[in-house]
BAVEX-37790 format. One record per residue (C-alpha): residue in three letters; x, y, z. Coordinates in steps of 0.05 Angstrom, whole numbers, padded with zeros to 5 digits, always signed. Example, Ala and Ser with C-alpha at 12.3 -4.5 7.8 and 13.67 -1.06 7.14 Angstrom:
# BAVEX-37790
Ala+00246-00090+00156 Ser+00273-00021+00143 
//
This chain:
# BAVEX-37790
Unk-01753-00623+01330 Unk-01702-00570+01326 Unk-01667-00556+01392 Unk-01663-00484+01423 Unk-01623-00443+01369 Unk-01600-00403+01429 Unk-01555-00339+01408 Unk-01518-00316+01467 Unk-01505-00245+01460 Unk-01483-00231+01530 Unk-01430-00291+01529 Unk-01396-00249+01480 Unk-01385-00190+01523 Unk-01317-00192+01566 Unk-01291-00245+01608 Unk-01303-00199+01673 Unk-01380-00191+01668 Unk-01392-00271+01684 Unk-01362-00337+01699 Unk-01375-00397+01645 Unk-01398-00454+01686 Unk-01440-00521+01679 Unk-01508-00534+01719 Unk-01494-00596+01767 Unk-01531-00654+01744 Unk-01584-00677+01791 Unk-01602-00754+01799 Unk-01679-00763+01784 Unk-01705-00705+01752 Unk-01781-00706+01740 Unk-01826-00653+01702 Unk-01878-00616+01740 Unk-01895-00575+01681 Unk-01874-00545+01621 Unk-01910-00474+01601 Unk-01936-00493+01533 Unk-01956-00421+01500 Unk-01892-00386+01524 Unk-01857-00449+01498 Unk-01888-00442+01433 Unk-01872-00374+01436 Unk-01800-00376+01436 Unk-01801-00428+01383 Unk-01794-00489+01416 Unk-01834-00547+01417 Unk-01871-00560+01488 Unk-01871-00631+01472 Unk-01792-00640+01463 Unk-01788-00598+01525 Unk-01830-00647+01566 Unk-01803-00699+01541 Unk-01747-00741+01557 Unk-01690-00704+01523 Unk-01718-00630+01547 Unk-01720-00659+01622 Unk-01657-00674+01623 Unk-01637-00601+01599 Unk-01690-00564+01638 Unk-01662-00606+01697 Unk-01584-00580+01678 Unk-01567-00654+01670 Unk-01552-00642+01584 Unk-01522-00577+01556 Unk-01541-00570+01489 Unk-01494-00551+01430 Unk-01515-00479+01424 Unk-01521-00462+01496 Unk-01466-00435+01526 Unk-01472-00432+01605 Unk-01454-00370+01645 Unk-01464-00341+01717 Unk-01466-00270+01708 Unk-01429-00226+01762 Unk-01466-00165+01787 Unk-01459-00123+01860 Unk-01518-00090+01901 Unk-01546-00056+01957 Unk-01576-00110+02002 Unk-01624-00078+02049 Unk-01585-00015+02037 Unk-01516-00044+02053 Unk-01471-00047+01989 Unk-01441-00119+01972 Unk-01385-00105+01920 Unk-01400-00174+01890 Unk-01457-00225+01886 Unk-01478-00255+01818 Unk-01516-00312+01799 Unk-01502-00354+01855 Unk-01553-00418+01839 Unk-01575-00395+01767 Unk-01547-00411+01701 Unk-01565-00374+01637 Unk-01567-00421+01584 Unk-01575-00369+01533 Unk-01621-00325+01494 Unk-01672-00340+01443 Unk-01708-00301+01390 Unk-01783-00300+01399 Unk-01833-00305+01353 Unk-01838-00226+01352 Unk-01764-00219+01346 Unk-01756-00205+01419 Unk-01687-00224+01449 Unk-01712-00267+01514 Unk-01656-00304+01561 Unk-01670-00378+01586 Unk-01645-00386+01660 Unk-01648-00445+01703 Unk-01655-00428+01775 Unk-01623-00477+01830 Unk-01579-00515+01776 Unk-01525-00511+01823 Unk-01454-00477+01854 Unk-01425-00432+01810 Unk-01365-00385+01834 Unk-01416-00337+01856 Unk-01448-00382+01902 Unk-01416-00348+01970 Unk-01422-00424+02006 Unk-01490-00439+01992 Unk-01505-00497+01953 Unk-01525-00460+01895 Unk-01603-00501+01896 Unk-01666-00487+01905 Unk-01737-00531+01940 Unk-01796-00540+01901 Unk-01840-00496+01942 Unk-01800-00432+01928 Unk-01798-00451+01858 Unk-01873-00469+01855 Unk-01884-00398+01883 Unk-01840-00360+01826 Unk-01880-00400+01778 Unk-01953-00387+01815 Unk-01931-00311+01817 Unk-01901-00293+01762 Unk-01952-00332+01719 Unk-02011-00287+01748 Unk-01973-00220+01739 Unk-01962-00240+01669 Unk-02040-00252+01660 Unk-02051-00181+01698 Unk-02007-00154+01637 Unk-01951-00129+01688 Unk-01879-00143+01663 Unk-01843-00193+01686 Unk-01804-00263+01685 Unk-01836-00314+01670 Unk-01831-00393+01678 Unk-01822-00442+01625 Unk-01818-00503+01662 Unk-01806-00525+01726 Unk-01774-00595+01746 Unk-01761-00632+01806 Unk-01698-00665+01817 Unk-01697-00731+01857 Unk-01658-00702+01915 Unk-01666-00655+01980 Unk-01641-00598+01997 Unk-01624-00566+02069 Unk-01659-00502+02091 Unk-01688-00512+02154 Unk-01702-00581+02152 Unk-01691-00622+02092 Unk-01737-00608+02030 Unk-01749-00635+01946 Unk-01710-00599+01905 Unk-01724-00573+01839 Unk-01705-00534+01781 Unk-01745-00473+01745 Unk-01732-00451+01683 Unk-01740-00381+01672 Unk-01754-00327+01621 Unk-01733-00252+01622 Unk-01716-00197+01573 Unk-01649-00199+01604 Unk-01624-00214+01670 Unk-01589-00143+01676 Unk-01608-00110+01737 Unk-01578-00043+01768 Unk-01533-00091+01813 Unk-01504-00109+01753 Unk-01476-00036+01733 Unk-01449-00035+01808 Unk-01410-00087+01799 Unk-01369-00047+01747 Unk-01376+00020+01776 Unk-01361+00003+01843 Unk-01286-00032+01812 Unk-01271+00034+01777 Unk-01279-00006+01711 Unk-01309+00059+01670 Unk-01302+00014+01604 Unk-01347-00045+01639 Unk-01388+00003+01653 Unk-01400+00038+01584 Unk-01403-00032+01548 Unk-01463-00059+01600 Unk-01493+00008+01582 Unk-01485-00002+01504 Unk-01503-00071+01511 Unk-01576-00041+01539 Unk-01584+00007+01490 Unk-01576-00044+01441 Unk-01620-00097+01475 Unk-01678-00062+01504 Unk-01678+00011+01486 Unk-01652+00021+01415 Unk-01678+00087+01409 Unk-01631+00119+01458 Unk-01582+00105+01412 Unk-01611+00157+01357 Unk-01607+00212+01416 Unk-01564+00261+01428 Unk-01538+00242+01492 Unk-01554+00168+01490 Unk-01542+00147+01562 Unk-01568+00199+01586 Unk-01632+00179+01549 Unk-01619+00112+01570 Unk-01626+00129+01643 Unk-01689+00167+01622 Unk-01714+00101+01599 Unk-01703+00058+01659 Unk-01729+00107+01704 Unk-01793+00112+01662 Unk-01798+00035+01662 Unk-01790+00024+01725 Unk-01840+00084+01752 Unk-01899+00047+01713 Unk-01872-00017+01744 Unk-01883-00002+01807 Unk-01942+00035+01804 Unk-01966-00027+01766 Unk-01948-00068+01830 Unk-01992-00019+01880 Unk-02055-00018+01846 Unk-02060-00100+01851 Unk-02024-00099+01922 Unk-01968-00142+01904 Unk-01908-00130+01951 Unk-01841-00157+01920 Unk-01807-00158+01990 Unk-01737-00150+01973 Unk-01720-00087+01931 Unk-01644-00092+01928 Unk-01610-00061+01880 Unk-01591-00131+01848 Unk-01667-00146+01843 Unk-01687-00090+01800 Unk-01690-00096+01717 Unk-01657-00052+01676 Unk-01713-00075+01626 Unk-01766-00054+01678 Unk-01790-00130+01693 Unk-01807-00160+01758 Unk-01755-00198+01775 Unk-01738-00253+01831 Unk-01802-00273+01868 Unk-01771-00289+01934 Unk-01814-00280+01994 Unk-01864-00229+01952 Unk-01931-00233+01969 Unk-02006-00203+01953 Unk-02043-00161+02001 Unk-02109-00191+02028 Unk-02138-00134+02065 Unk-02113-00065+02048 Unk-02049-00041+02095 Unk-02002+00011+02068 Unk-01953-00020+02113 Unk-01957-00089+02101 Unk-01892-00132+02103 Unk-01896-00208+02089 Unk-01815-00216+02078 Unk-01792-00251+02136 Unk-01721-00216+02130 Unk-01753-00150+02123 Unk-01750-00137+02199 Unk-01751-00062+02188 Unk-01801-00056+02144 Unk-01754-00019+02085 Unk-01799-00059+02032 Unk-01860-00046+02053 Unk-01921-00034+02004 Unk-01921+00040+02010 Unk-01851+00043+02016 Unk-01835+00007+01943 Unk-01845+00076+01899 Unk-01788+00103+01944 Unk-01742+00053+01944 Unk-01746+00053+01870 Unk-01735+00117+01865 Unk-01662+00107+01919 Unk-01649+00044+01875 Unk-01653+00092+01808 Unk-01608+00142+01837 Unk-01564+00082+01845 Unk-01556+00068+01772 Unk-01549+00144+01764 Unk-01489+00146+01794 Unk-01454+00090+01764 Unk-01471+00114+01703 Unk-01438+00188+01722 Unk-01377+00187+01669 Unk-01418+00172+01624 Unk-01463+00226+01630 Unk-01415+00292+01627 Unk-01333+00288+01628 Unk-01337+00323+01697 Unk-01380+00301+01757 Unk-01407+00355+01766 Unk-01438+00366+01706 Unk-01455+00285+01712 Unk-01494+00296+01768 Unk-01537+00354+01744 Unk-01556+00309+01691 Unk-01563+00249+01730 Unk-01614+00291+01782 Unk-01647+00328+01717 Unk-01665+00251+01693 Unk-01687+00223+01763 Unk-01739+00287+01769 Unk-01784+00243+01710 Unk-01789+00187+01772 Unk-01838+00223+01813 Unk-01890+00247+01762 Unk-01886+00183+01710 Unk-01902+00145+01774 Unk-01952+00181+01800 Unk-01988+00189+01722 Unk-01984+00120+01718 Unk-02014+00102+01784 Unk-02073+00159+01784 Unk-02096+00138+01716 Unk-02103+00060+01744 Unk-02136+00089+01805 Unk-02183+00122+01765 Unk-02193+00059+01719 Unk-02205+00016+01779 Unk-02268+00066+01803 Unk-02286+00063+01729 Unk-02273+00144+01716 Unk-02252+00142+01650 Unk-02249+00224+01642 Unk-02213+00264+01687 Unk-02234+00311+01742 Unk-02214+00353+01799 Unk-02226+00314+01861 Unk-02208+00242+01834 Unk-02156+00222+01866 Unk-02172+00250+01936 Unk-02241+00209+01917 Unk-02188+00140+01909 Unk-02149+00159+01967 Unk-02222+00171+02002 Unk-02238+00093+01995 Unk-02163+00070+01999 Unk-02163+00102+02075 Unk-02231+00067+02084 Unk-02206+00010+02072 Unk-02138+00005+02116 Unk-02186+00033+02175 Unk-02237-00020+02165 Unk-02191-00073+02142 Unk-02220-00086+02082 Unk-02199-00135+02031 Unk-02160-00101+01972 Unk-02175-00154+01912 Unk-02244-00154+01930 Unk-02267-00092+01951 Unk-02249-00070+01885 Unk-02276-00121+01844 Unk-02342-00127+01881 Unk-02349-00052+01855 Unk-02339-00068+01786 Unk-02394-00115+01800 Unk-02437-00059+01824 Unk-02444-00126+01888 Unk-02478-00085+01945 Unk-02438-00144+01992 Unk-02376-00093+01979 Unk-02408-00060+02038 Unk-02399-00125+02090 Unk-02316-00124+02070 Unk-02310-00069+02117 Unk-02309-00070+02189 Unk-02364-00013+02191 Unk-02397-00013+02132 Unk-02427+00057+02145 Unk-02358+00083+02116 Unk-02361+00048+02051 Unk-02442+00076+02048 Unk-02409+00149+02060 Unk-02356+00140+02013 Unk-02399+00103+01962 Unk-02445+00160+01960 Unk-02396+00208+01930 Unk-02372+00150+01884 Unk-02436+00149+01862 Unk-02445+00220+01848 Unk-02390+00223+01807 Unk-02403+00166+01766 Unk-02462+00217+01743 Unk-02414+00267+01709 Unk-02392+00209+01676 Unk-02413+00212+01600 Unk-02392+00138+01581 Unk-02444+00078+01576 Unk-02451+00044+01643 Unk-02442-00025+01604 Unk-02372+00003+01569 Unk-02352+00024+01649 Unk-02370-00032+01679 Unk-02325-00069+01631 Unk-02263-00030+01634 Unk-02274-00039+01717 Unk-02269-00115+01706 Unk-02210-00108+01667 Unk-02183-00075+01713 Unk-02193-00108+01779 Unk-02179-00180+01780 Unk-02223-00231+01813 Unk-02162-00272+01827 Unk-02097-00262+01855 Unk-02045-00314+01890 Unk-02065-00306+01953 Unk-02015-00329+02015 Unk-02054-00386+02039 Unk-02068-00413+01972 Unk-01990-00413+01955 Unk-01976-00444+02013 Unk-02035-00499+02010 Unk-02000-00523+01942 Unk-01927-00514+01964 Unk-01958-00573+02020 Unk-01991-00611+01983 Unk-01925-00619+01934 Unk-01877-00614+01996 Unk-01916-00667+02041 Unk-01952-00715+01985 Unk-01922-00709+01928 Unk-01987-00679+01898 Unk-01983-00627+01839 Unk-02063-00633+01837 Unk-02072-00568+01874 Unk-02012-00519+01838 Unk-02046-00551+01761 Unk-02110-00524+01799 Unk-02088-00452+01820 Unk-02050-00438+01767 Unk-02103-00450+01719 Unk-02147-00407+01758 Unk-02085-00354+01770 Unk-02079-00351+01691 Unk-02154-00321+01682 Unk-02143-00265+01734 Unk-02202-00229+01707 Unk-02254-00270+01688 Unk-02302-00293+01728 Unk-02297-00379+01743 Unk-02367-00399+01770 Unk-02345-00472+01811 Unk-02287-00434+01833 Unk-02306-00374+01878 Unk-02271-00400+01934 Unk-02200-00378+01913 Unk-02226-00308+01923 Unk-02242-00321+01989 Unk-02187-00289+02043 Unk-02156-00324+02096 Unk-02191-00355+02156 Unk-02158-00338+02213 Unk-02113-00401+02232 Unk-02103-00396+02139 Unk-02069-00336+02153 Unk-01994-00323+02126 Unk-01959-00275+02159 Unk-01880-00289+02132 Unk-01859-00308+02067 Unk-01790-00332+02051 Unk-01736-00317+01997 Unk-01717-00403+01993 Unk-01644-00394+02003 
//
């Protein structure tokens, strides 16, 4: 077996953007799982990796030659109050490796320990937060929405002190980069214009190589994260996932979700749903996330200011002529999944009132999200019995129907697309947190090998394993979900 050939391109930026520092070795570690096709995908052997070598580095307890550790700084606004610095407080990037399509990917481990960033915690993490990120960022993988995703996750042979004392464990994570708009802060906030233009040319180069060819390159880079991140989001709303905790140092530069905290999926449909437990205002709402994009965006807009004109004035009319794409790229991204979800694959006046139509159906009759729309796609005439008065699904359906009539495709070819669209299966709260107990309390992976297997066929139907579609009984029901810090 080879080892990881990482190639650590951001370890060779200056001293200032991150701190070079070891993970803490941890006494016992354990595999719960290694991710064998992304494995494979990044060149490495999934075997090595679960074995006894590749423990001990997914655990932090062996560095290996090529990898050279960092904690990367990076600022943000926390719940819209600006921190001048945070960084990778309990995650070490190991490096990047070169994937199989010659994509640059990074290889994190997340809670391997203090580094200078840390701000007093203790720079770990439990093994139910970390068998969350997994759970999550697994399934929004499979529903083809970018994000992190999880290699391998370990536990270590010690506890860890949240509100009582908990396993702890290590995850090893994938990302396109772990650049965020935080991370730009950080620089821009200092007055460090020079920081700022090398993280800038260090993005162009990494993720968006043809801004370099424009004319005004970082100006088209800001184009590009703005696009990016409008198709993100409106990726997010049309499965009702809820990330929880927009701050500026959670959003990807590369347009990736991006720490799974206390995120959660929507059982029945509410606009205003908040699962975060520290989201006591309800900033990150579900409705609220397009928005707060859009404020985070106009963050990065302005640290990037000086390097958009040589005055600020003329910075800013660029900056706001750029952030103007937000609002339609989002919105033509999420009407044309609205319209795939009802199966209207042409386009006509009246559409998206007609979505809207069922979507206010729904939060009045508190219907379930995931399956209301998959039960159409089924053509199931039980859709009808989701809905606290299932008279206004029959008045609604009726002018579904009726369109569906100008439709000129095969009813076969639509009722395809519809199941690709709407999955059968999402992560739902009660189901995380049935595995996170079973590991927590017994020791007993059984259940997470279970979900996630089911998690990583979103679409498809799994005859023996209708249950995990079912929502919450009422004592099942989750109503806070935590970050794990």
């Amino acid at each position: 077996m080879v080892r990881p050939p990482f190639d650590n391109s951001y370890a060779r930026l200056p001293d200032r953007f991150f701190a070079r520092v070891v993970p803490t070795p941890v006494p016992a570690p354990r595999l719960i799982r290694v991710n064998a096709p992304l494995a494979a995908d990044l060149g490495l052997d999934p075997e090595w990796l679960a074995g006894e070598e590749g423990v001990q580095v997914l655990a932090g307890n062996r560095v290996l030659e090529t990898s050279e550790p960092i904690a990367t700084a990076y600022a943000g606004h926390q719940f819209g109050n600006f921190v001048p610095q945070l960084g990778d407080g309990r995650a070490i990037l190991l490096g990047e490796l070169v994937d199989r399509r010659g994509i640059r990917r990074d290889v994190q481990l997340k809670g391997a320990g203090r580094t200078p960033y840390s701000r007093g915690g203790d720079g770990r993490a439990a093994v139910g937060p970390v068998l969350r990120e997994y759970l999550v960022s697994e399934t929004m993988h499979a529903l083809g929405i970018p994000t992190t995703r999880a290699l391998a996750a370990v536990t270590t042979g010690d506890q860890v002190r949240r509100d009582t004392m908990l396993p702890g464990a290590v995850l090893a994570r994938v990302a396109s980069s772990h650049i965020r708009v935080g991370t730009f802060q950080f620089f821009a906030s200092r007055g460090d214009v020079e920081g700022v233009r090398t993280l800038a040319d260090h993005v162009i180069a990494r993720h968006y190589p043809d801004a370099a060819q424009a004319e005004r390159p970082y100006r088209a880079l800001l184009e590009s994260v703005i696009r990016a991140q409008a198709e993100l989001i409106a990726q997010w709303l049309l499965v009702g996932f809820i990330h929880g905790v927009m701050n500026t140092d959670n959003s990807s530069v590369a347009g990736e979700t991006i720490d799974y905290g206390p995120c959660a999926f929507m059982d029945e449909y509410d606009p205003q749903a908040v699962f975060s437990s520290i989201d006591s205002y309800g900033r990150y709402a579900y409705s609220n996330q397009p928005a707060i994009a859009e404020w985070n965006l106009v963050r990065l807009a302005e640290c990037l200011l000086p390097l958009l004109a040589d005055d600020t004035k003329a910075g800013a009319a660029e900056a706001n002529e750029a952030l103007d794409l937000f609002a339609p790229a989002f919105e033509r991204a999420y009407q044309a999944g609205l319209r795939r979800k009802l199966g209207l694959l042409t386009e006509r006046d009246g559409d998206i009132e007609l979505a809207q139509g069922l979507l206010l159906a729904m939060a009045t009759n508190m219907a379930d999200f995931t399956n209301t729309f998959r039960r159409l796609s089924e053509d199931d005439p039980s859709v009808r019995s989701l809905f606290t008065d299932p008279a206004a699904f029959d008045e609604w359906a009726a002018r579904w129907r009726q369109r569906l009539e100008e439709e000129q495709s095969d009813p076969a070819a639509r009722r395809a697309a519809m199941l690709a669209a709407n999955p059968a299966f999402i992560p739902r709260n009660h189901r995380v947190e049935a595995v996170i107990r079973a590991a927590v309390d017994r020791d007993d992976f059984a259940p997470f090998e279970e979900l996630l297997a089911v998690l990583s066929r979103p679409f498809d139907s799994q005859p023996g394993f209708e249950h995990y579609q079912d929502p919450p009984a009422a004592h099942e029901r989750v109503h806070a979900t935590f970050c794990g810090t």
